[in-house]
N, C-alpha and C positions, 0 to 999 in steps of 0.2 A: 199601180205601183205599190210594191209592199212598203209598212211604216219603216220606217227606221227603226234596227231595236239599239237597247241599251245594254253594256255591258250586265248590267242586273238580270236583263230578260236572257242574258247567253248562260249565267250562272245559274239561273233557274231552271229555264233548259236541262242543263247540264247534270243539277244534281236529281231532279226529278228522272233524268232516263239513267242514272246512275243507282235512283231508287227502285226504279221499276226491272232495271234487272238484276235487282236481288231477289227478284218475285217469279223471275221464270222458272220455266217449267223445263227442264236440257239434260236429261241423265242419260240418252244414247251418245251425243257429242260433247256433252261437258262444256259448250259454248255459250255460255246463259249470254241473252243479247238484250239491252233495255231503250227505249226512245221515247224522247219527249215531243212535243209541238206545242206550238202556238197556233192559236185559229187566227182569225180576224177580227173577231168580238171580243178578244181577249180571254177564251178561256186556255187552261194550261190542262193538257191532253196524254197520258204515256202510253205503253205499250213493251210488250214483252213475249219473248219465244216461246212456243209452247211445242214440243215437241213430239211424237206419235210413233210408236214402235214400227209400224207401217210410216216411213221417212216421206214419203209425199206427198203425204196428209199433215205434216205438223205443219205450225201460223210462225210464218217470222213476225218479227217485233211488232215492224210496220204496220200489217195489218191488222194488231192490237190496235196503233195507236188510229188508222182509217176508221177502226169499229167504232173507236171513242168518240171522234170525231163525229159520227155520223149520230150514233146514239143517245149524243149528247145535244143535238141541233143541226149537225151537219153545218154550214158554210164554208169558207174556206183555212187552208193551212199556209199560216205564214210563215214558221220557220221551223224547223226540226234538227234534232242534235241526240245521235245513234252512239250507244257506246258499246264497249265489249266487257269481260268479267274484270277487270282493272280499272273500268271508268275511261278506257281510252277512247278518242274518236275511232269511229267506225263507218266505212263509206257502205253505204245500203247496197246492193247488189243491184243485177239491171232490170229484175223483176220489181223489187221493193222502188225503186227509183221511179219504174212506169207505175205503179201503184201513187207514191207522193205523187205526179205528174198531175194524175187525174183530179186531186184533192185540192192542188197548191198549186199548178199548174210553172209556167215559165218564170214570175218573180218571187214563189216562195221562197229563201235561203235556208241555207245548209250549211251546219259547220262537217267541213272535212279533214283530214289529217293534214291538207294542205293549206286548213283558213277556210272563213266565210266563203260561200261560193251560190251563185242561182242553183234552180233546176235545171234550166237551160242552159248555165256550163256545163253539169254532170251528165245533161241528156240532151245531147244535141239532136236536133233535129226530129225531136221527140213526136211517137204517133198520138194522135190524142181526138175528142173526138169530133170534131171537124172534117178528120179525116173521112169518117165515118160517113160523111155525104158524099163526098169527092168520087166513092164509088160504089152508091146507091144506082140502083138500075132503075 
């Protein structure tokens, strides 16, 4: 089960992915997108869109902030908070979502434009890799 966080840990969050996308990279959509995490160990993670003239090839946020995670120690993600070029809440997409899944898995939270919410409410019945045996030959 994930910790509890504290109001301080959602504002930290918040302004660190609000930092990190003033740092992206967006001049084909003008969409600069920035996101923060928590791990487990307590470190604070972000992540930012980097965009590519050829469109799909550019990095959403997310997996800036998976890269940090990972190259930082790797463990897991406990909570993440995505915003858009005004600092608002932003729901990660259902790529970026399976992406958290695999890092943070079902009790990670997520602030959404609707409130705290699991991965497991935004990703129901989410594939992961378990799966991954079920249909090994």
């Amino acid at each position: 089960m994930a910790p509890a966080l504290t109001q301080d840990d959602w504002e930290l969050l918040r302004s660190t992915a609000v930092e990190a996308m003033g740092q992206a990279y967006a001049p084909y959509s003008n969409f600069p997108v920035g996101v923060a995490g928590l791990a487990d160990d307590g470190r604070l993670l972000s992540g930012c869109n980097v965009e590519n003239a050829s469109y799909a090839v550019g990095l959403c946020a997310e997996c800036g902030l998976v890269s940090d995670l990972v190259r930082t120690g790797g463990g897991r993600l406990v909570a993440v908070w995505c915003v858009d070029s005004r600092g608002e809440t932003l729901m990660p997409c259902g790529r970026c979502r399976q992406l958290l899944w695999e890092h943070g898995g079902e009790q990670c939270r997520i602030q959404t434009p609707e409130g705290e919410r699991s991965l497991a409410e935004i990703l129901p019945q989410a594939f992961g890799a378990d799966d991954l045996t079920k249909g090994a030959r």
